[in-house]
C-alpha positions, 0 to 999 in steps of 0.5 A: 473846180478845186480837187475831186469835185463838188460837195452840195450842202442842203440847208434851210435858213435858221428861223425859229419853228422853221427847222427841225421841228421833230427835235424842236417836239422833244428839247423845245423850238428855241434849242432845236434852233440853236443846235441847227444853226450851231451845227451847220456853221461847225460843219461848213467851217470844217468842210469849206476849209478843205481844198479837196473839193468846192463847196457850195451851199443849196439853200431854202427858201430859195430867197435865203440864197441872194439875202443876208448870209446866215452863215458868212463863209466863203462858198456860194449860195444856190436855191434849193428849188421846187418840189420834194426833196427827191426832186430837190436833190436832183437839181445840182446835178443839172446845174453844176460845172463838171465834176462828181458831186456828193449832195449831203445834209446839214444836221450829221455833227459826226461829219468829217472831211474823211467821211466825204474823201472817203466817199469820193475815194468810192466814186472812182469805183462805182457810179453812184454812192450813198451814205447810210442814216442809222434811221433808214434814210442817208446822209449822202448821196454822189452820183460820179456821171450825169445824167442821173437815173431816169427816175431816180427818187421818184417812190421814195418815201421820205423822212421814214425808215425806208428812204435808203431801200426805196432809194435803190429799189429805184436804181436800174441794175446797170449802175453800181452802187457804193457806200460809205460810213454809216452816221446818225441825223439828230433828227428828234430828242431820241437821236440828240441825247445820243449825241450829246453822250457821244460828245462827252465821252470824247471831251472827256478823253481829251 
């Protein structure tokens, strides 16, 4: 194990109508996909080049982690696994080698390696940490000790405004949480316009 730990990209393979189907509602099937596939291959590139940490790519379906690579960076594939996403996001912390690990998602284009040397910089102070979504969910999840929380992501009621606060209602006192920078999923046309706007106000700064 290289560095601090661990990072856990989620991430489906990029098929057209098989991901980001929100956004695909608002910019159509064929943008939507192109945005994704973009989008992860940037952030795998800027995350996998750091040697604070080892990456790993948790993919579904689970098929996706032994066929032809989408993206051919150096990291290892493993299969998301069964069950909702809660219980998906529980799995790498069963099945990695020893280390914190932060699990993150793959459509945040504002994510930085400081962003997740920040958030390991928290789990040296608290046991679990969590990444804020400007929608109510989180982009980040870390967790410094294994075993997780009995029951941790049981209730939680995903893809909603109340993931975050369903999350840590399930969170037995004992355990402190830490939090990092909050960052917006572009998860609809809503969130991609936002982004855009965002992303040519600094080009036009350079």
């Amino acid at each position: 194990m290289r560095g601090f730990g661990h990072v856990v990209i989620f991430a489906k393979a990029p098929r057209l109508g098989a991901v980001k189907r929100r956004l695909g509602a608002g910019i159509g099937a064929p943008a939507a996909l192109r945005f994704y596939r973009d989008n992860t291959e940037r952030l795998l590139r800027r995350l996998t080049r750091d040697r604070r940490w080892r990456c790993w790519l948790a993919v579904t379906p689970d098929s996706a982690a032994s066929g032809p690579r989408f993206w051919r960076l150096p990291l290892t594939r493993i299969p998301q696994g069964r069950g909702d996403l809660g219980r998906r996001m529980r799995r790498p912390f069963a099945i990695l080698p020893p280390g914190p690990i932060l699990v993150i998602g793959s459509d945040i284009p504002e994510l930085a390696p400081r962003h997740l040397a920040a958030a390991f910089r928290l789990l040296g102070q608290f046991d679990l940490v969590f990444g804020p979504a400007t929608d109510g969910g989180f982009w980040l999840f870390g967790a410094r000790h294994r075993p997780l929380p009995h029951g941790l992501f049981a209730d939680v009621r995903w893809s909603t405004a109340h993931a975050l606060a369903d999350t840590l209602a399930d969170i037995p006192s004992r355990f402190r949480c830490g939090f990092a920078a909050q960052l917006e999923d572009v998860d609809d046309a809503t969130a991609f316009s936002r982004w855009r706007a965002r992303r040519d106000r600094s080009l036009t700064r350079i």
